[in-house]
PDB file with one MODEL, atoms N, CA, C and O in Angstrom:
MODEL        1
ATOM      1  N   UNK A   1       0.850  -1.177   0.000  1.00  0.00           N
ATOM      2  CA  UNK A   1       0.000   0.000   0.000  1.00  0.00           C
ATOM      3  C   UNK A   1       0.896   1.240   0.000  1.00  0.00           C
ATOM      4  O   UNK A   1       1.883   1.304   0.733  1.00  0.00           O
ATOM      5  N   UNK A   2       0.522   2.269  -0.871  1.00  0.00           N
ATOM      6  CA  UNK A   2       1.246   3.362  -0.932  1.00  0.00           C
ATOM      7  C   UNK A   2       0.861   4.128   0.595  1.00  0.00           C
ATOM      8  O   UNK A   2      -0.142   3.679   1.151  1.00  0.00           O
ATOM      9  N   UNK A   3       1.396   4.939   1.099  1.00  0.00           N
ATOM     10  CA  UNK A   3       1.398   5.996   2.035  1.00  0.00           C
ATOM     11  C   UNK A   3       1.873   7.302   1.538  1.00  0.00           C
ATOM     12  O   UNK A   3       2.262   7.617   0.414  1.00  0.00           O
ATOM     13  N   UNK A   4       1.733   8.139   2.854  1.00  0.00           N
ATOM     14  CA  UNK A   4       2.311   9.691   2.386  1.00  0.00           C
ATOM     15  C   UNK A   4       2.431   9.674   3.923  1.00  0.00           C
ATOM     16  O   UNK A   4       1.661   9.268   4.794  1.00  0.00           O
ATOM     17  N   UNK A   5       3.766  10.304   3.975  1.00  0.00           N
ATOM     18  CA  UNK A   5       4.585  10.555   5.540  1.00  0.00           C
ATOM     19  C   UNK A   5       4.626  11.912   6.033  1.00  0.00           C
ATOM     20  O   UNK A   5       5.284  12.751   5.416  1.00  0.00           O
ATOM     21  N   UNK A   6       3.841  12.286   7.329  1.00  0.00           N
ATOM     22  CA  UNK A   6       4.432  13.779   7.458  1.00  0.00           C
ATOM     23  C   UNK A   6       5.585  13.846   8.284  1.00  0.00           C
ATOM     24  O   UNK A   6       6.525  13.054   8.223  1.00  0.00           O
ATOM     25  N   UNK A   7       5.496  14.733   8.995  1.00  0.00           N
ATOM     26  CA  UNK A   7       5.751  15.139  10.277  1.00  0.00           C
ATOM     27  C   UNK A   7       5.414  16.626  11.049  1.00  0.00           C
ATOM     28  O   UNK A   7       5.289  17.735  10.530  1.00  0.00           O
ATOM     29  N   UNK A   8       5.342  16.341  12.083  1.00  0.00           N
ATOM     30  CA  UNK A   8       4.255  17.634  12.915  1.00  0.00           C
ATOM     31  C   UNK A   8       5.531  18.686  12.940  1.00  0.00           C
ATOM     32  O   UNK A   8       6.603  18.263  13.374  1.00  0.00           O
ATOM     33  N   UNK A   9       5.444  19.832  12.553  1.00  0.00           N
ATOM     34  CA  UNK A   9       6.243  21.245  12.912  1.00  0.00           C
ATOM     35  C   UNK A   9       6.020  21.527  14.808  1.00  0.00           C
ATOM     36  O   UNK A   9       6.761  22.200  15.525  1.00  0.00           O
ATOM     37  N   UNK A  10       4.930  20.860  15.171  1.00  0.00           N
ATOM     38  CA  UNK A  10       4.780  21.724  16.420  1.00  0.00           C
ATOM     39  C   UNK A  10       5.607  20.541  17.554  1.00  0.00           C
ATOM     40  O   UNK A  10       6.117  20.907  18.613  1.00  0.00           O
ATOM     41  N   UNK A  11       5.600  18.972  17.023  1.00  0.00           N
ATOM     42  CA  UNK A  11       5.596  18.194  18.117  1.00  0.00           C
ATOM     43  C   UNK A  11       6.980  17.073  17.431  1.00  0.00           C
ATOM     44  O   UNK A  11       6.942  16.215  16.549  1.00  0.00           O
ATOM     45  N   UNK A  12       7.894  17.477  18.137  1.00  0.00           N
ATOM     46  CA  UNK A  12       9.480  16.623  17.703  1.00  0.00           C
ATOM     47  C   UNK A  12       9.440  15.242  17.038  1.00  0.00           C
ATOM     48  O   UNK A  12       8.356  14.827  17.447  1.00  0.00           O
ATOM     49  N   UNK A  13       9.738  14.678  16.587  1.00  0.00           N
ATOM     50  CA  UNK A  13       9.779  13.234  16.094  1.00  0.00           C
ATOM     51  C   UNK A  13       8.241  12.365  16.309  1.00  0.00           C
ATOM     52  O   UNK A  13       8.118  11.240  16.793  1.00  0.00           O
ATOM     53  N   UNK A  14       7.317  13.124  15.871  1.00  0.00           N
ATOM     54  CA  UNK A  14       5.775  12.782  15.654  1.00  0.00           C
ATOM     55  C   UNK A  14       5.779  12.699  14.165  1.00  0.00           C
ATOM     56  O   UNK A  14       6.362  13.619  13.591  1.00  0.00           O
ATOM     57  N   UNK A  15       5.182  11.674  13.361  1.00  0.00           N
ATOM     58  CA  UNK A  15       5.280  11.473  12.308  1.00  0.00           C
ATOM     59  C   UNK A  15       3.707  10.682  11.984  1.00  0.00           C
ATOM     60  O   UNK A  15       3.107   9.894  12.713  1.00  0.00           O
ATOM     61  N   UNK A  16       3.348  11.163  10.750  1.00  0.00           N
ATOM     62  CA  UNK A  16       1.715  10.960  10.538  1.00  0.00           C
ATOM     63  C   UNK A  16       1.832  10.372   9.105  1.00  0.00           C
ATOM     64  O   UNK A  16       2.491  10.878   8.197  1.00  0.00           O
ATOM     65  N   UNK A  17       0.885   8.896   9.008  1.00  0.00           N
ATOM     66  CA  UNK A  17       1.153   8.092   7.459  1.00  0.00           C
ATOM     67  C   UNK A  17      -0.516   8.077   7.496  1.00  0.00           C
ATOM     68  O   UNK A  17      -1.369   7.537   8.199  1.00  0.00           O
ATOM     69  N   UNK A  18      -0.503   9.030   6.273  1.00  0.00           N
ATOM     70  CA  UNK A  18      -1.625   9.015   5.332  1.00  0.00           C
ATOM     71  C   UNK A  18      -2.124   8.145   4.193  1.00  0.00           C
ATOM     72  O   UNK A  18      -1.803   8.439   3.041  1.00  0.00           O
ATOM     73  N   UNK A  19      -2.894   7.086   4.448  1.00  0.00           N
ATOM     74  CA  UNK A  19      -3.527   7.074   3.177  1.00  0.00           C
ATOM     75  C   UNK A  19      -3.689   7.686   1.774  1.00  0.00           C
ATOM     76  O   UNK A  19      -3.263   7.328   0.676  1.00  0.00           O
ATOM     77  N   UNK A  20      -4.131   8.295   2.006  1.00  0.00           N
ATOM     78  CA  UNK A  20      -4.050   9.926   0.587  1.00  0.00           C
ATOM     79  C   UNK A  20      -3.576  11.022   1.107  1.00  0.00           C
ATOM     80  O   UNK A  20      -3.852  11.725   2.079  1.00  0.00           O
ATOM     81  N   UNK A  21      -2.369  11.031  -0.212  1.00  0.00           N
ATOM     82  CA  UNK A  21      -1.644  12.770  -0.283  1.00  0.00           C
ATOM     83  C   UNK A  21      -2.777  13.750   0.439  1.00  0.00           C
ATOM     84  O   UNK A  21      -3.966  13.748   0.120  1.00  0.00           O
ATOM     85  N   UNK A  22      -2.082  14.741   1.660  1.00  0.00           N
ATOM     86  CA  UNK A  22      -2.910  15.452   1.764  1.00  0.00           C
ATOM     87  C   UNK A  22      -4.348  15.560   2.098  1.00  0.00           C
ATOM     88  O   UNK A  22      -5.002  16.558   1.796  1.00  0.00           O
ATOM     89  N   UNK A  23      -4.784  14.665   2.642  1.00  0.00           N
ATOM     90  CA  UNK A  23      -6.061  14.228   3.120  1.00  0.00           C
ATOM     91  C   UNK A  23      -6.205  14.331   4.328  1.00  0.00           C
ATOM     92  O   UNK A  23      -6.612  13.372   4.982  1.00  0.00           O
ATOM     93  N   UNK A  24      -5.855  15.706   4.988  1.00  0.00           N
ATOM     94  CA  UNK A  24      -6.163  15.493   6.759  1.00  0.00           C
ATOM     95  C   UNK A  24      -7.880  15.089   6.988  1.00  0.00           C
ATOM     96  O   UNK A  24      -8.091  14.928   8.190  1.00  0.00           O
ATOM     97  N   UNK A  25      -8.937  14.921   6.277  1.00  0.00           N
ATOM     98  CA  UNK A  25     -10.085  15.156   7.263  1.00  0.00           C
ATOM     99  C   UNK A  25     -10.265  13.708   7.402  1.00  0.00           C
ATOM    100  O   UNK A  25     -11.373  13.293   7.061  1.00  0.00           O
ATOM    101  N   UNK A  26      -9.491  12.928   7.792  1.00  0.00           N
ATOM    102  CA  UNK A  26      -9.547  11.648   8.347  1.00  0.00           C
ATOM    103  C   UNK A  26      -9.495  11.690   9.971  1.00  0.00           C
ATOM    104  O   UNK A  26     -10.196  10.935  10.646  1.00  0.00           O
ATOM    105  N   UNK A  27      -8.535  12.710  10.580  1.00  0.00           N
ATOM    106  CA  UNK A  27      -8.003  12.787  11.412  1.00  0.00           C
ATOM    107  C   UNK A  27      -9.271  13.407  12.518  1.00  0.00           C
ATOM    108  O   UNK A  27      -9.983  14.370  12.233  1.00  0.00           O
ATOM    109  N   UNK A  28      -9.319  12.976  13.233  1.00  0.00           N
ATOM    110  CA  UNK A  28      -9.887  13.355  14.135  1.00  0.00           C
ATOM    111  C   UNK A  28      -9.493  15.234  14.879  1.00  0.00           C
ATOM    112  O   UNK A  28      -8.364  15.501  15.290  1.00  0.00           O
ATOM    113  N   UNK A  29     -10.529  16.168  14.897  1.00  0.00           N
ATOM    114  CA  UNK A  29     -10.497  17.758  15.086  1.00  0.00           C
ATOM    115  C   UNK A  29      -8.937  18.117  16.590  1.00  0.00           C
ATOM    116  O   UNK A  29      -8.097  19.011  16.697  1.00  0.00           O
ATOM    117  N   UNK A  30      -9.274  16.852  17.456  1.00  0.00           N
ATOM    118  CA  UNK A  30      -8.420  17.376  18.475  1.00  0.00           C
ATOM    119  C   UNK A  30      -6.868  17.048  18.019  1.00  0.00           C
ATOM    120  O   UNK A  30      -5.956  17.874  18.059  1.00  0.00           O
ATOM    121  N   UNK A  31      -6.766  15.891  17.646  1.00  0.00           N
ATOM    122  CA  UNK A  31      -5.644  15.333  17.196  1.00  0.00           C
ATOM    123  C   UNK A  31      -5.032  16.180  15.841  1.00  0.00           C
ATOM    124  O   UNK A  31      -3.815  16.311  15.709  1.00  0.00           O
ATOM    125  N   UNK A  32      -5.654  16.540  15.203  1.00  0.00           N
ATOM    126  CA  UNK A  32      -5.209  17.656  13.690  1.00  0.00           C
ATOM    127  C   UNK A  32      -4.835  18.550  14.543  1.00  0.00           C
ATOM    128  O   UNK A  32      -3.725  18.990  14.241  1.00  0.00           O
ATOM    129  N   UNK A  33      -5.399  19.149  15.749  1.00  0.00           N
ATOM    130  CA  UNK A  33      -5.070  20.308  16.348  1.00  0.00           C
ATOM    131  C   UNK A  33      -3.549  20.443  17.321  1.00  0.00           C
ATOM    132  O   UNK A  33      -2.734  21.360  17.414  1.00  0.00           O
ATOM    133  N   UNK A  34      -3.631  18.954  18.023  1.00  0.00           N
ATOM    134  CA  UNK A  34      -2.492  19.331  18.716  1.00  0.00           C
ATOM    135  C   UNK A  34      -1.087  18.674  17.877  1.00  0.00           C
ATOM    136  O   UNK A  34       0.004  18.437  18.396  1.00  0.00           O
ATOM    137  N   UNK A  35      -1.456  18.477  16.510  1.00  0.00           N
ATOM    138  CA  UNK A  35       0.070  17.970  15.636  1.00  0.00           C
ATOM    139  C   UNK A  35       0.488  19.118  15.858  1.00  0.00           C
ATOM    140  O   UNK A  35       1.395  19.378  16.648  1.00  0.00           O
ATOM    141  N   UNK A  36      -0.353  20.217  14.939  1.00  0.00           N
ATOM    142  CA  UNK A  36      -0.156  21.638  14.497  1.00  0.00           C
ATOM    143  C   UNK A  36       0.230  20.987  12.724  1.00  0.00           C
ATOM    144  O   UNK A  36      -0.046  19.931  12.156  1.00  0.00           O
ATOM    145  N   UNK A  37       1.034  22.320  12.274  1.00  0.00           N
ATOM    146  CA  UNK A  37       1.035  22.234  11.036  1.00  0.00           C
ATOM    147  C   UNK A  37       1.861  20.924  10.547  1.00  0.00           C
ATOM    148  O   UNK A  37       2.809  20.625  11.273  1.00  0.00           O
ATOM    149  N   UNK A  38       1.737  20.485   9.941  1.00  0.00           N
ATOM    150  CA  UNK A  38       2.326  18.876   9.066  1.00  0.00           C
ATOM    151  C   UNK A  38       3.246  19.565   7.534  1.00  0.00           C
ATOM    152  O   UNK A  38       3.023  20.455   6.713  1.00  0.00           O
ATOM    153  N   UNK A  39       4.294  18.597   7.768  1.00  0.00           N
ATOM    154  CA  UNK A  39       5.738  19.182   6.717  1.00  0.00           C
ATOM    155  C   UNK A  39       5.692  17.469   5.571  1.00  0.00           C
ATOM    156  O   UNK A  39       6.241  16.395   5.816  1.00  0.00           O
ATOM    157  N   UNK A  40       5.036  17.764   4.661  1.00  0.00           N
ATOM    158  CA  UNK A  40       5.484  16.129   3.897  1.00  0.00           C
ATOM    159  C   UNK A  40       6.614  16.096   4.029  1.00  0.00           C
ATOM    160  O   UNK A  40       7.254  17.139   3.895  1.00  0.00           O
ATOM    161  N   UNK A  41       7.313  14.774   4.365  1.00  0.00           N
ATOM    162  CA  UNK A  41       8.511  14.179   4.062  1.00  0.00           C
ATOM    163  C   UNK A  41       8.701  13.350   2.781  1.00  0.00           C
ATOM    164  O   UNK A  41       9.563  13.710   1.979  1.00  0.00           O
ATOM    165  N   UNK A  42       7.999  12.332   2.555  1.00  0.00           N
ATOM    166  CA  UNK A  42       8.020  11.457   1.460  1.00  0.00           C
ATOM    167  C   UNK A  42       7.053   9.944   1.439  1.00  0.00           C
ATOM    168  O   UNK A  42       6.641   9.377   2.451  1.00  0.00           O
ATOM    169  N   UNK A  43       6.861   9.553   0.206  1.00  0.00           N
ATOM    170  CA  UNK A  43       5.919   8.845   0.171  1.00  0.00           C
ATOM    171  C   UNK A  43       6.492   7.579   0.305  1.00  0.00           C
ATOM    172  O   UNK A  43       7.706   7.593   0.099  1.00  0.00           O
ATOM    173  N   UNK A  44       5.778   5.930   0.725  1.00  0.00           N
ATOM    174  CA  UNK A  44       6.775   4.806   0.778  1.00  0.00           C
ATOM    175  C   UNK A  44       5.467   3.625   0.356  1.00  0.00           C
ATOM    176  O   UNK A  44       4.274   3.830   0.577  1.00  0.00           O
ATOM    177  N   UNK A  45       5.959   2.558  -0.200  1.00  0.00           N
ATOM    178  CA  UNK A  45       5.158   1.804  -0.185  1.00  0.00           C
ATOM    179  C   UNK A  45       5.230   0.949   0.901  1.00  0.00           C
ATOM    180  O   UNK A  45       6.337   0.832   1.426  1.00  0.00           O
ATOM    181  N   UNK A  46       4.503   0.463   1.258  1.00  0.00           N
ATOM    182  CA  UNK A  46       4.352  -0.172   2.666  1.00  0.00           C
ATOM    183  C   UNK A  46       3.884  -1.874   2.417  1.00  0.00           C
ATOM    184  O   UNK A  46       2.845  -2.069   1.787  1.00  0.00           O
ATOM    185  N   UNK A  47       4.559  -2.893   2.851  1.00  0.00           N
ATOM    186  CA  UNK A  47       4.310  -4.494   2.794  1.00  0.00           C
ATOM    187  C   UNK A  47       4.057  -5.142   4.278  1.00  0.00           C
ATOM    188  O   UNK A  47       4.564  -4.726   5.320  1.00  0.00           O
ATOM    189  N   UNK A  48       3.414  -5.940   4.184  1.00  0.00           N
ATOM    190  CA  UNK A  48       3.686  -6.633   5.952  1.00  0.00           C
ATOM    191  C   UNK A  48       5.401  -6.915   6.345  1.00  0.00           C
ATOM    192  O   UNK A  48       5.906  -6.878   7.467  1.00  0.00           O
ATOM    193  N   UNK A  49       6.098  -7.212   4.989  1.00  0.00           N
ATOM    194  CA  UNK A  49       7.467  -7.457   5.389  1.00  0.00           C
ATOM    195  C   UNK A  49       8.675  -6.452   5.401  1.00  0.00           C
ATOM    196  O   UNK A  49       9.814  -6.683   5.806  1.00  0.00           O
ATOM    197  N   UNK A  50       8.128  -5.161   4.813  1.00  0.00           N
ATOM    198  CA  UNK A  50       8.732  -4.312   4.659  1.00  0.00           C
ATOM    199  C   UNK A  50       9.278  -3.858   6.205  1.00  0.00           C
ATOM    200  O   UNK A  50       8.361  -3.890   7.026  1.00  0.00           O
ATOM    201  N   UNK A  51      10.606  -3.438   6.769  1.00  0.00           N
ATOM    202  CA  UNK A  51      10.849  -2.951   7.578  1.00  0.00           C
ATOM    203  C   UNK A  51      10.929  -1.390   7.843  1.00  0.00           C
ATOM    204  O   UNK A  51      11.175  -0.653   6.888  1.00  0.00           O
ATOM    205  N   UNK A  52      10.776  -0.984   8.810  1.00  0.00           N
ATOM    206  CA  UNK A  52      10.505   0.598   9.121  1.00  0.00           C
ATOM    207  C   UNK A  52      11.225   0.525  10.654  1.00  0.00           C
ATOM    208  O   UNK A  52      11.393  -0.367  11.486  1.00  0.00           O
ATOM    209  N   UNK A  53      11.553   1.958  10.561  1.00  0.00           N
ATOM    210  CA  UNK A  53      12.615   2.603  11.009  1.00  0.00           C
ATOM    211  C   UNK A  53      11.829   2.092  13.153  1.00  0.00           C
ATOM    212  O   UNK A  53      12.301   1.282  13.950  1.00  0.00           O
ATOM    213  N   UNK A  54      10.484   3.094  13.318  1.00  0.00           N
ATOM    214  CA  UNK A  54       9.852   2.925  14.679  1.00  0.00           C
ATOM    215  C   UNK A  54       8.431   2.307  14.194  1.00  0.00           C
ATOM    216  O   UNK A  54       7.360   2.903  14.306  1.00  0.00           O
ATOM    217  N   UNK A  55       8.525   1.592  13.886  1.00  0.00           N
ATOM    218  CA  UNK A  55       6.446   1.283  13.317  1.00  0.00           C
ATOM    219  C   UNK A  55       6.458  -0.263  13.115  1.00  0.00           C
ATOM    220  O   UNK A  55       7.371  -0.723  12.429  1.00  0.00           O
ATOM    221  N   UNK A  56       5.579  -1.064  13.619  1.00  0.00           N
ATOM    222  CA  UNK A  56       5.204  -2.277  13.034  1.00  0.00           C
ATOM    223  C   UNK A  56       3.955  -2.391  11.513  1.00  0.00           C
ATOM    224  O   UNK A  56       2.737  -2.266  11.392  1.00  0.00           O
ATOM    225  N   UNK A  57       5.337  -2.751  10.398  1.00  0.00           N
ATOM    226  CA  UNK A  57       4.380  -2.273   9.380  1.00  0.00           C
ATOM    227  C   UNK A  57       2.566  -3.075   9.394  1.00  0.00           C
ATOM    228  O   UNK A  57       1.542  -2.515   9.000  1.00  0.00           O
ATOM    229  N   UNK A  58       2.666  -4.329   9.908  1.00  0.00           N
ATOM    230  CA  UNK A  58       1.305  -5.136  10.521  1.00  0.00           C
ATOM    231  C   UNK A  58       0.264  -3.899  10.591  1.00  0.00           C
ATOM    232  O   UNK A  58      -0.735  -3.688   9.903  1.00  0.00           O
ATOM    233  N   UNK A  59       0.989  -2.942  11.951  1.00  0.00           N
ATOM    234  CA  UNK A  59      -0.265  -2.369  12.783  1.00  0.00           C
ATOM    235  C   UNK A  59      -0.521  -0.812  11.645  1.00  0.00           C
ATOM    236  O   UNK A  59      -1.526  -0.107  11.553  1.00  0.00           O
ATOM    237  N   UNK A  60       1.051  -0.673  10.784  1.00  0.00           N
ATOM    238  CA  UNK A  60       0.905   0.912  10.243  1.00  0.00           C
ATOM    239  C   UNK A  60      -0.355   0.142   9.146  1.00  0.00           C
ATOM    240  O   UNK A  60      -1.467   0.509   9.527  1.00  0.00           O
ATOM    241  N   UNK A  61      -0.437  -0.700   8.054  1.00  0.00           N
ATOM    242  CA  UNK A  61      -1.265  -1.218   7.356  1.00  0.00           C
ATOM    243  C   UNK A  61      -2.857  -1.079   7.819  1.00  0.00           C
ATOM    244  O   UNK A  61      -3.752  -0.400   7.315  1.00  0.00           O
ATOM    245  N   UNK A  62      -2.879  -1.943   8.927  1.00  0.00           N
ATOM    246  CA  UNK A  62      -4.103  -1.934   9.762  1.00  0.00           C
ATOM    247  C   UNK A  62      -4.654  -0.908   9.661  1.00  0.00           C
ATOM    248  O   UNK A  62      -5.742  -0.848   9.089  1.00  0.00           O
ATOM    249  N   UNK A  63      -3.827   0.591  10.388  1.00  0.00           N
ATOM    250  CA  UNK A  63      -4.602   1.117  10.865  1.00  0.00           C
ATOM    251  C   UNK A  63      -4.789   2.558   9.648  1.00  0.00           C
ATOM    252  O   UNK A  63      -5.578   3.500   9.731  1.00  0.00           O
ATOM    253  N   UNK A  64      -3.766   2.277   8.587  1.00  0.00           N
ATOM    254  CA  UNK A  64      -4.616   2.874   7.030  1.00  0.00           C
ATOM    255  C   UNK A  64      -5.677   2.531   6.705  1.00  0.00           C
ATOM    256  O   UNK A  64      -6.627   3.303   6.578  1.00  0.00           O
ATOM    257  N   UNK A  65      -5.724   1.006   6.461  1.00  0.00           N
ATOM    258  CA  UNK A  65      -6.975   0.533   6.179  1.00  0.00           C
ATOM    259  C   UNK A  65      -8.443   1.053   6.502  1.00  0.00           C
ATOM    260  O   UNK A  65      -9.299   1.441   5.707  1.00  0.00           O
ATOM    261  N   UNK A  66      -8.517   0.918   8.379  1.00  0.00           N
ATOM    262  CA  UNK A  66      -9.122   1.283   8.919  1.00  0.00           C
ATOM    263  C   UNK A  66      -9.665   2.686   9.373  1.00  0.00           C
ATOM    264  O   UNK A  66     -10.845   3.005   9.521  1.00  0.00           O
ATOM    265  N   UNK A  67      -8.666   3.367   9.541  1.00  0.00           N
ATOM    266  CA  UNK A  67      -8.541   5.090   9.675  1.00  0.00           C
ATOM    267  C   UNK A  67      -8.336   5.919   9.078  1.00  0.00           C
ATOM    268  O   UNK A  67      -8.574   7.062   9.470  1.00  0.00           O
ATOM    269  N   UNK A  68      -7.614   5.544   7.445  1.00  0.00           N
ATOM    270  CA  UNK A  68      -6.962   5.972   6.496  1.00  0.00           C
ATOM    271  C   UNK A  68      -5.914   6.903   7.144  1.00  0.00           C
ATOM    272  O   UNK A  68      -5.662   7.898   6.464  1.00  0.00           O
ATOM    273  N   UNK A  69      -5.117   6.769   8.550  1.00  0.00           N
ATOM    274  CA  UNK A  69      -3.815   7.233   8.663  1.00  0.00           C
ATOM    275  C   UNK A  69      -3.235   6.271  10.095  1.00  0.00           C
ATOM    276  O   UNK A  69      -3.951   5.510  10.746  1.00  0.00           O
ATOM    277  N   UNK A  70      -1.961   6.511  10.319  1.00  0.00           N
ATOM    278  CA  UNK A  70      -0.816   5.941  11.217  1.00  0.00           C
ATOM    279  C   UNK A  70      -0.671   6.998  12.006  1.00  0.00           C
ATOM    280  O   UNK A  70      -0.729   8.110  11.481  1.00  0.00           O
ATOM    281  N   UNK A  71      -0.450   6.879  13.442  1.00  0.00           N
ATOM    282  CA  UNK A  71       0.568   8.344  14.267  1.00  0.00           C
ATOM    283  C   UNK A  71       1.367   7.446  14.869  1.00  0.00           C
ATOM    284  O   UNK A  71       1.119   6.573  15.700  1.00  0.00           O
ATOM    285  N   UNK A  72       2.722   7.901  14.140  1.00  0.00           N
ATOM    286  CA  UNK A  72       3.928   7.964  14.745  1.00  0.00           C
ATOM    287  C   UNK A  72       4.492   8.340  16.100  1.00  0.00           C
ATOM    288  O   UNK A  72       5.380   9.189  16.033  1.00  0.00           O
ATOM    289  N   UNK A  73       4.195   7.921  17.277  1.00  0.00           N
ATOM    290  CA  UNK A  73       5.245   8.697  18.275  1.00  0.00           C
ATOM    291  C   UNK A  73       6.543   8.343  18.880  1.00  0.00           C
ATOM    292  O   UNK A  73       7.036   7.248  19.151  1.00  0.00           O
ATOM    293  N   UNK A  74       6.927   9.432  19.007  1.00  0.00           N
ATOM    294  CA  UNK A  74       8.596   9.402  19.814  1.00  0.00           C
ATOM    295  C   UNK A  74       8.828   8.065  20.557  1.00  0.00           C
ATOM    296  O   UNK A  74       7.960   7.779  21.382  1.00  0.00           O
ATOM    297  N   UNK A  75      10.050   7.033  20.371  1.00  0.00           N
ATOM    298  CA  UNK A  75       9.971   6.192  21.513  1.00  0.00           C
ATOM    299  C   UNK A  75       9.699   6.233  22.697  1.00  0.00           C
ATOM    300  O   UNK A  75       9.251   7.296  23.126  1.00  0.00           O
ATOM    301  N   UNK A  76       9.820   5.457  23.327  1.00  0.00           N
ATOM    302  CA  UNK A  76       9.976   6.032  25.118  1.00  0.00           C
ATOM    303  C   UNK A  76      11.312   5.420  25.633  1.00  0.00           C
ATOM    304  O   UNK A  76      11.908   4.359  25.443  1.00  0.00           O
ATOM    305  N   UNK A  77      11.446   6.132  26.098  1.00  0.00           N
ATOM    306  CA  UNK A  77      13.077   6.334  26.837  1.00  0.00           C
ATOM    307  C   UNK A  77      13.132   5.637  27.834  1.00  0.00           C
ATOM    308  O   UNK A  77      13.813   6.466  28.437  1.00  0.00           O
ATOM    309  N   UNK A  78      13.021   4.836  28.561  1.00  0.00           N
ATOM    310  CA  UNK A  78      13.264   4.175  29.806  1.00  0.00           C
ATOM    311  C   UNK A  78      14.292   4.978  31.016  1.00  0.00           C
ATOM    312  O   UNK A  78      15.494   5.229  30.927  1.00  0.00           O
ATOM    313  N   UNK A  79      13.650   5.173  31.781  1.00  0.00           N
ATOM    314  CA  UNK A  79      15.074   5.646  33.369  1.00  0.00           C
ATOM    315  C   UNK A  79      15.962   5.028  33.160  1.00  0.00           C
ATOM    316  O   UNK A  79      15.813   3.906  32.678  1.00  0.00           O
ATOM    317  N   UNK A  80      17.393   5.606  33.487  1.00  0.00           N
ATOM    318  CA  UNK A  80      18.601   4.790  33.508  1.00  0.00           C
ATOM    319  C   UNK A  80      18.371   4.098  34.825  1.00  0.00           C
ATOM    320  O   UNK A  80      17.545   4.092  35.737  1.00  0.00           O
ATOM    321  N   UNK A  81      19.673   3.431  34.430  1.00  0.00           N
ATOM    322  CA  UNK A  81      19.673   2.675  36.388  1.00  0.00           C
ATOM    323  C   UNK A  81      20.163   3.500  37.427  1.00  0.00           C
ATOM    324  O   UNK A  81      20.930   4.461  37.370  1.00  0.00           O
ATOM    325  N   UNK A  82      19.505   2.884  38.537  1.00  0.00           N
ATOM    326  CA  UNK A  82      20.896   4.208  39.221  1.00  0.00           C
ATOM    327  C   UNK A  82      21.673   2.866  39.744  1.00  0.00           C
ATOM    328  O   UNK A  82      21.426   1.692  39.469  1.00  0.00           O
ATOM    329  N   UNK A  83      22.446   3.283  40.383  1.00  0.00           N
ATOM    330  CA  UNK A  83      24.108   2.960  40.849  1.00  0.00           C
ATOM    331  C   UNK A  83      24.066   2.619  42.152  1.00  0.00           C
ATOM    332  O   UNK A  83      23.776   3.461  43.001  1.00  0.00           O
ATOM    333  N   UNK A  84      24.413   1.068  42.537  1.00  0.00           N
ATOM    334  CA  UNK A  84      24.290   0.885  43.765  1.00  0.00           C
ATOM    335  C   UNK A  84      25.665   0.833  44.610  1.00  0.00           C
ATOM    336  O   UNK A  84      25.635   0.656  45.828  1.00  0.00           O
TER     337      UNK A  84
ENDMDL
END
């Protein structure tokens, strides 16, 4: 399945896979609101086997299908250890 990749100007390493170029009114009013403005990056075709960088392509597929978009967020960082 083709995609279209953004990423949010307002919110660091948040990244949004569209169904169709340019098609925000998929997105739900609060969620369009707190990306803020969206920067295309580039388009990718997407396979169940295809590998990606933070995304299980399984669930990014799924949830085109279903939502006609993906949200990307930042990993999570785990606490270091502390030092005994």
């Amino acid at each position: 399945m083709q995609c279209f990749i953004y990423k949010s100007l307002k919110k660091q390493d948040v990244y949004l896979y569209l169904k169709d170029q340019d098609d925000f009114t998929c997105l739900p009013e609060a969620l369009q609101d707190s990306l803020g403005r969206m920067e295309f990056v580039f388009s990718l075709e997407i396979t169940p086997e295809r590998k990606l960088a933070n995304a299980d392509p399984v669930s990014v597929l799924n949830s085109l299908s279903k939502q006609g978009f993906f949200l990307q967020l930042p990993p999570v960082l785990s606490a270091p250890a502390t030092l005994q």
